[in-house]
LUMSE-352565 format. One line per 4 residues: number of its first residue (from 1); their letters; for each residue x, y, z of N, C-alpha, C, O. Coordinates in nm, 3 decimals. Example, Ala and Ser with C-alpha at 12.3 -4.5 7.8 and 13.67 -1.06 7.14 Angstrom:
2
1) AS) 1.319/-0.569/0.780/1.230/-0.450/0.780/1.320/-0.330/0.780/1.424/-0.332/0.846; 1.285/-0.225/0.708/1.367/-0.106/0.714/1.290/0.003/0.787/1.341/0.114/0.804
This chain:
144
1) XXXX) 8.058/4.215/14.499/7.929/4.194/14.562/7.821/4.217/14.457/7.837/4.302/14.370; 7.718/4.145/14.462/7.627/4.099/14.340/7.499/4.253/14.381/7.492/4.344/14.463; 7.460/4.227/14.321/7.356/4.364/14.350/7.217/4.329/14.392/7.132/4.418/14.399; 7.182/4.171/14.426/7.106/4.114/14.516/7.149/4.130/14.657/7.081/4.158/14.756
5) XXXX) 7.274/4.108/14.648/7.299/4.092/14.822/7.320/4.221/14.899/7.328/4.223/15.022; 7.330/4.334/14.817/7.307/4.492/14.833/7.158/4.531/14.919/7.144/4.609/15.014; 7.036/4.432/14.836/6.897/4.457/14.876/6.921/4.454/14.997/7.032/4.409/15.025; 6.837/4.496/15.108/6.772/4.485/15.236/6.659/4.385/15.239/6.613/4.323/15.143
9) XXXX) 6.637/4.381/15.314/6.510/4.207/15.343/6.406/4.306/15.349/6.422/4.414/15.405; 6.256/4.258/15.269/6.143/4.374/15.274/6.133/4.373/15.402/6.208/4.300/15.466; 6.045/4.450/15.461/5.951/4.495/15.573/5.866/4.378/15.640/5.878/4.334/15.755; 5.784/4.340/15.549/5.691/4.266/15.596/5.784/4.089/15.589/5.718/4.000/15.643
13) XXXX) 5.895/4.051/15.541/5.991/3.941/15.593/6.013/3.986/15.700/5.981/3.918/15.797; 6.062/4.088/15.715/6.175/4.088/15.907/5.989/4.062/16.011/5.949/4.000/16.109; 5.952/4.123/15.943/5.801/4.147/16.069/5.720/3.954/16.075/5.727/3.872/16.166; 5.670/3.947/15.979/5.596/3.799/15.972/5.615/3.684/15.920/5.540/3.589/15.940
17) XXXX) 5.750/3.679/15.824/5.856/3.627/15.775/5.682/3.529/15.640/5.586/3.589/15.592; 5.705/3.425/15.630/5.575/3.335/15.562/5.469/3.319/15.667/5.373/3.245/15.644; 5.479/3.382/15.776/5.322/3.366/15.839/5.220/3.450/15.751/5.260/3.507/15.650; 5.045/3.456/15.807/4.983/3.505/15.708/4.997/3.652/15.850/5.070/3.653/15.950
21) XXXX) 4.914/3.738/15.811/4.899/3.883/15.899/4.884/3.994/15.790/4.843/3.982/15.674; 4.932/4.113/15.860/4.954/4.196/15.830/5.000/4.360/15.957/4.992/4.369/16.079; 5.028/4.422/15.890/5.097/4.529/15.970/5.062/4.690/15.930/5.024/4.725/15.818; 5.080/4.766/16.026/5.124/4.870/15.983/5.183/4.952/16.110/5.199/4.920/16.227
25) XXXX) 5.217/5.102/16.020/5.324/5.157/16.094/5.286/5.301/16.108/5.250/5.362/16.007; 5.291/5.364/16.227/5.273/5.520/16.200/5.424/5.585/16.217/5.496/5.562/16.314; 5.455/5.658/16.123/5.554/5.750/16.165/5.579/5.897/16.186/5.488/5.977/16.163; 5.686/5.934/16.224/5.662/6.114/16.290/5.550/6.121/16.352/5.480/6.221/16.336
29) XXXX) 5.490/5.969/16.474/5.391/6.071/16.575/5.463/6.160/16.686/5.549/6.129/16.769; 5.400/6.279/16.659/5.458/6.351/16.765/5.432/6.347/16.944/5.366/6.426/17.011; 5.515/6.217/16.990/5.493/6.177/17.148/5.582/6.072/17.202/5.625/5.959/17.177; 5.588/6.146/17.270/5.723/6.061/17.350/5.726/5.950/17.321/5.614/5.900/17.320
33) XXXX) 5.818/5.872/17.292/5.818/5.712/17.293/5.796/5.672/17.429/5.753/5.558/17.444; 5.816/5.743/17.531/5.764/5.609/17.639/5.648/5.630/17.708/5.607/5.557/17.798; 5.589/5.734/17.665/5.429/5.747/17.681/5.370/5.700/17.582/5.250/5.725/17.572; 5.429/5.629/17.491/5.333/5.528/17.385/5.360/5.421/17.427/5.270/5.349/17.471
37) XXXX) 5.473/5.384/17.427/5.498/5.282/17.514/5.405/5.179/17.629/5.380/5.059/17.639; 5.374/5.293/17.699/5.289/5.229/17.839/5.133/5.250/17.777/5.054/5.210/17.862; 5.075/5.291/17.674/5.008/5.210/17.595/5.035/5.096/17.527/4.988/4.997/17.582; 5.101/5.072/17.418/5.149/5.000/17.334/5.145/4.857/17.457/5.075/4.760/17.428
41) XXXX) 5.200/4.857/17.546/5.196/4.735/17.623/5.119/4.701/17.694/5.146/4.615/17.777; 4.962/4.772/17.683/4.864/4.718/17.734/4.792/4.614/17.619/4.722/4.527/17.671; 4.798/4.611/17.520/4.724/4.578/17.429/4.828/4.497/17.341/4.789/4.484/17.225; 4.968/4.432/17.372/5.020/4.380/17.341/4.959/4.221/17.351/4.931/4.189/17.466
45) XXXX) 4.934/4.114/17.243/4.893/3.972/17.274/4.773/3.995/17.286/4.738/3.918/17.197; 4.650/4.053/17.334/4.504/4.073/17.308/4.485/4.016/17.162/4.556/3.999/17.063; 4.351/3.993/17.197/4.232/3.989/17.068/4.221/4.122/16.948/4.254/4.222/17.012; 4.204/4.146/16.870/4.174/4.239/16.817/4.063/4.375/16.879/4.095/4.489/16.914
49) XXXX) 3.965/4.328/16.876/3.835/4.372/16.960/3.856/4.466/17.079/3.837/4.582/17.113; 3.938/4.281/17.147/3.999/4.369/17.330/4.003/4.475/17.297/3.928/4.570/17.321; 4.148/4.459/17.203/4.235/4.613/17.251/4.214/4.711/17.182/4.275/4.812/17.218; 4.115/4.726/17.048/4.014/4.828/16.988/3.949/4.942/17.100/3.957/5.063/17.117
53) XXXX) 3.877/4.821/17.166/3.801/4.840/17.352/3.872/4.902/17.391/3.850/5.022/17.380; 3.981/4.864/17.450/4.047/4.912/17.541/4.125/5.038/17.515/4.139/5.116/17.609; 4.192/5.074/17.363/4.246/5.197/17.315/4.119/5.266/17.310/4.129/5.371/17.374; 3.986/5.249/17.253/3.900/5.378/17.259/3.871/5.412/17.441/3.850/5.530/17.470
57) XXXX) 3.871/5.341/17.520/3.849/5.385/17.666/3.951/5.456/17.789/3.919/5.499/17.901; 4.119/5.449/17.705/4.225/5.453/17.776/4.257/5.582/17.792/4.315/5.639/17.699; 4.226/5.649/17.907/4.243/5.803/17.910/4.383/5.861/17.851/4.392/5.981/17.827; 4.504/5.761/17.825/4.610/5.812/17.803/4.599/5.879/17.658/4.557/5.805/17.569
61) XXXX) 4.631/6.010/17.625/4.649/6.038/17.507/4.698/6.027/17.373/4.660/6.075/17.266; 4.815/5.936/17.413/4.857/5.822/17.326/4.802/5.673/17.256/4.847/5.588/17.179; 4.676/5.698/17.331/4.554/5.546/17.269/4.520/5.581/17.153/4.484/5.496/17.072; 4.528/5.749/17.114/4.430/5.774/16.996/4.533/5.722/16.873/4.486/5.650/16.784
65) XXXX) 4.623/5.745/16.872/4.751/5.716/16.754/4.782/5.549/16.767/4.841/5.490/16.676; 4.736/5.481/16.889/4.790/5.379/16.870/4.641/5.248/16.812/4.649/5.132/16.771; 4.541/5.326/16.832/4.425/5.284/16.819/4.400/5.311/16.621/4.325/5.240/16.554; 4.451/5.380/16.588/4.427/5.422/16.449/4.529/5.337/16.379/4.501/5.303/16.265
69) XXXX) 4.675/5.287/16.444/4.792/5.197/16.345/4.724/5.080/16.408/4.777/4.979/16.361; 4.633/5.050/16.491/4.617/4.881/16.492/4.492/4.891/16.446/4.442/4.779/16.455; 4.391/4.993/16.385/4.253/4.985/16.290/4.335/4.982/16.169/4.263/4.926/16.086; 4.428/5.007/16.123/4.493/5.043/15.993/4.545/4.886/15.978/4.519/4.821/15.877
73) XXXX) 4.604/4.842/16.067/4.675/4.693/16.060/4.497/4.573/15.987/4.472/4.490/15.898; 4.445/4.623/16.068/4.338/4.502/16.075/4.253/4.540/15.933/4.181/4.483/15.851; 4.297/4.644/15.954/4.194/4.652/15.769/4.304/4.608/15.671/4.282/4.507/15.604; 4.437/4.684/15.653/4.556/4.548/15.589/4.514/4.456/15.603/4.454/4.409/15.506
77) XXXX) 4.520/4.378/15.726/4.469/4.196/15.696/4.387/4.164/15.607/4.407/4.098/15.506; 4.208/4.253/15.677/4.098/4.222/15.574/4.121/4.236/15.470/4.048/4.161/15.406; 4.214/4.321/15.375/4.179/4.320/15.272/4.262/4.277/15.184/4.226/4.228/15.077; 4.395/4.291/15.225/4.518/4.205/15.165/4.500/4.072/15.119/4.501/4.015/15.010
81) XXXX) 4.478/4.030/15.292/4.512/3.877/15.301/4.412/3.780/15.322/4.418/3.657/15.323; 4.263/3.906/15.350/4.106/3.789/15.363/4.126/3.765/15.460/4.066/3.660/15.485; 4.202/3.813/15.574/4.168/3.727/15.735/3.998/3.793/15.778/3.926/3.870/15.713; 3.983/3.749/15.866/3.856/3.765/15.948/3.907/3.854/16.089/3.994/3.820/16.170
85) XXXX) 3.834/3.963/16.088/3.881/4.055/16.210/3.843/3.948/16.380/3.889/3.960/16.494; 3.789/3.896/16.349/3.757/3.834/16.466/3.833/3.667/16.519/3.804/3.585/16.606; 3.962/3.679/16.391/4.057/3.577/16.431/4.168/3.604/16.447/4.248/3.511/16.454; 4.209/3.721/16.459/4.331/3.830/16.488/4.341/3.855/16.609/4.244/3.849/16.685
89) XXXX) 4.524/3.903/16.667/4.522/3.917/16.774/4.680/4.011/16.746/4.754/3.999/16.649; 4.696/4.098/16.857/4.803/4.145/16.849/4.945/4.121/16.829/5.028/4.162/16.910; 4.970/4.064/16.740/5.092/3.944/16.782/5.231/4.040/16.831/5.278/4.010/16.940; 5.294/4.147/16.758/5.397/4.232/16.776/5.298/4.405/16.756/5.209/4.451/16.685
93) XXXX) 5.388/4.449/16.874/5.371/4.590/16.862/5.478/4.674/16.930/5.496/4.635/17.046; 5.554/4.774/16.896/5.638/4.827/16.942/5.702/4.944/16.898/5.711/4.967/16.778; 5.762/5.046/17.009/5.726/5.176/16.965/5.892/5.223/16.961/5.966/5.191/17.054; 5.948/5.312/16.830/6.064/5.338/16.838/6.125/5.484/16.803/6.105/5.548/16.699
97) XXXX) 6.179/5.510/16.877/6.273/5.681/16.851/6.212/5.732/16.760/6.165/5.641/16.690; 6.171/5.890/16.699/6.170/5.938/16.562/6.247/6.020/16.578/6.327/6.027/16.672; 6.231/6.117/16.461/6.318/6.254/16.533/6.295/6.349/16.648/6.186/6.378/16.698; 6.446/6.401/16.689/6.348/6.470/16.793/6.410/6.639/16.769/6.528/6.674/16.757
101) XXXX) 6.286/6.721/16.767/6.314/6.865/16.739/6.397/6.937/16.852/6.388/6.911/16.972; 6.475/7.026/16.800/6.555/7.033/16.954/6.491/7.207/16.961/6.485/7.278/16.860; 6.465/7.237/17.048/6.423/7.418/17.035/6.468/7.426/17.190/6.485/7.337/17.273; 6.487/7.660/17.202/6.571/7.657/17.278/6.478/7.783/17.403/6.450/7.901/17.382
105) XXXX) 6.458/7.722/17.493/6.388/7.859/17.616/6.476/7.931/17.671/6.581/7.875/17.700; 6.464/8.064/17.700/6.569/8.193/17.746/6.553/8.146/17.934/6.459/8.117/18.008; 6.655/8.155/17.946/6.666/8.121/18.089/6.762/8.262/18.146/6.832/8.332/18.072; 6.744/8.284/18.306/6.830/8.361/18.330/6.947/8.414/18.303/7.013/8.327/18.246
109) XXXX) 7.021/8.534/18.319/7.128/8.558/18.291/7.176/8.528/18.132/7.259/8.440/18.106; 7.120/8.603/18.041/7.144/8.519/17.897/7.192/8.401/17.858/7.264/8.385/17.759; 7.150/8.306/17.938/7.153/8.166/17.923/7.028/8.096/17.840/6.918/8.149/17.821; 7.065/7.973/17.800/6.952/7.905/17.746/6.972/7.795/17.779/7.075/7.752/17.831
113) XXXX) 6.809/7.696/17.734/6.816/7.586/17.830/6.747/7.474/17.677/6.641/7.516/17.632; 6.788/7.384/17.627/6.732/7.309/17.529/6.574/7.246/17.559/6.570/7.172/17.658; 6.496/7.258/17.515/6.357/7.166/17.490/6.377/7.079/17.376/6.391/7.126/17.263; 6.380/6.957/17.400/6.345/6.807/17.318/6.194/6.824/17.277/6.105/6.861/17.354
117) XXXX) 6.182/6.798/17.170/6.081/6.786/17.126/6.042/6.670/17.065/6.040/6.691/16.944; 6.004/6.539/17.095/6.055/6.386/17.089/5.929/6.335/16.984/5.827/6.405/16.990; 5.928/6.250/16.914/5.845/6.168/16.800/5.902/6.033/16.799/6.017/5.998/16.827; 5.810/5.971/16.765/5.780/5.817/16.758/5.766/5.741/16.637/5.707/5.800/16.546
121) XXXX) 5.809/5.619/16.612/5.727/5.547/16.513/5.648/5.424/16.555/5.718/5.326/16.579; 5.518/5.408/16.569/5.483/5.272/16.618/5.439/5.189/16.496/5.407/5.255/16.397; 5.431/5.062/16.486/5.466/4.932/16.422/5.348/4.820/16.541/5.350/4.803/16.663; 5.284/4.781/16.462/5.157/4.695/16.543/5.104/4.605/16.420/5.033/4.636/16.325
125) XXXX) 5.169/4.474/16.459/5.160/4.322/16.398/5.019/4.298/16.435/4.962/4.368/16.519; 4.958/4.197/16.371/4.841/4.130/16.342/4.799/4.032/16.309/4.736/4.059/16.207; 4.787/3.861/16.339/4.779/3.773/16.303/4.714/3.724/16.354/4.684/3.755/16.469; 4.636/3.575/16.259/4.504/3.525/16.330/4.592/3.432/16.428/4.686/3.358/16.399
129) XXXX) 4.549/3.451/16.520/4.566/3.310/16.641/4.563/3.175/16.578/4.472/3.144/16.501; 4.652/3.101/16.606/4.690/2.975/16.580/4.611/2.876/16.631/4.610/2.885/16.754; 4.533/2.770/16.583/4.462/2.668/16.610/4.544/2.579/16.662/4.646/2.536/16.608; 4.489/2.541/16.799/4.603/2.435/16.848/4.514/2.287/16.785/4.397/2.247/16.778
133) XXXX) 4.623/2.251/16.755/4.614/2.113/16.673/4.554/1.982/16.819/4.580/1.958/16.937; 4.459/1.932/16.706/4.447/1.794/16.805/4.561/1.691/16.855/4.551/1.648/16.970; 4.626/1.664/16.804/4.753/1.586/16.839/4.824/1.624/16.949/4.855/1.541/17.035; 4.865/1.790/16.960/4.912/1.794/17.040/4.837/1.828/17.146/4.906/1.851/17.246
137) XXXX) 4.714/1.841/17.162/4.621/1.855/17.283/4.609/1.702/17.371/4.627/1.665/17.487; 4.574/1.653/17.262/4.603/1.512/17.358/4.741/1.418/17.407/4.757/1.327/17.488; 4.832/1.493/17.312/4.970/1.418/17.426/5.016/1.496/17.514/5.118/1.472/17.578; 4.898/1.667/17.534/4.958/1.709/17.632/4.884/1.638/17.769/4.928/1.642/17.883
141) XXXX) 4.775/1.582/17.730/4.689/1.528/17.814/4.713/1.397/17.888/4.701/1.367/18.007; 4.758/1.317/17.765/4.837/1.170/17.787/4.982/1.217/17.921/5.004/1.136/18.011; 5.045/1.320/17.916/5.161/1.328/17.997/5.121/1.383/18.107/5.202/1.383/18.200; 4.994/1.441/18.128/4.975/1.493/18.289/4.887/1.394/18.380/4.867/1.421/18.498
């Protein structure tokens, strides 16, 4: 086996493959994955802006971490790749396992009882919205 085919595929191939965007990622936040989660999927496919809006207003405590990796994504774009914040939209976002601390509470009868202590990594894609082409606007028009 050649010591190319050893490599792993970068990061930003598996995520946007030759589209333009950009990304980023927080890791070791300390919060449940599925209370980021039920953020993370409000603001999934939005505008940039929207869901800026909508993470600074979202009482869930998990907006603040998820609001800072999609300000972090959109300044990647601006500055990487020259997009325009106002042609971006959420394209991928999604939240996965980190470690989880295990610690232990004294329970009756010299027993003990485990506490999970759970962390996250979230990952929030960024790409300008796609211009729908004239061609196909009008043969969608021609067929209805």
């Amino acid at each position: 086996m050649s010591e190319k085919d050893k490599t792993r595929p970068s990061r930003r191939a598996a995520l946007l493959g030759e589209r333009p965007g950009s990304y980023a990622i927080a890791r070791q936040v300390r919060m449940s994955p599925t209370k980021v989660r039920r953020v993370v999927d409000l603001v999934r496919g939005m505008d940039v802006a929207d869901a800026l809006n909508t993470l600074q207003f979202a009482p869930q405590a998990a907006s603040e971490p998820v609001y800072k990796v999609l300000a972090s994504a959109v300044a990647n774009a601006e500055t990487t790749d020259g997009l325009k914040r106002d042609d971006l939209f959420v394209s991928q976002a999604f939240v996965d396992e980190g470690m989880t601390m295990r610690r232990i509470r004294a329970r009756a009868k010299g027993s003990a009882s485990r506490i999970l202590k759970r962390a996250s990594h979230i990952t929030v894609v960024v790409e300008p919205r796609p211009a729908l082409s004239v061609n196909s606007k009008n043969s969608s028009e021609k067929g209805a």
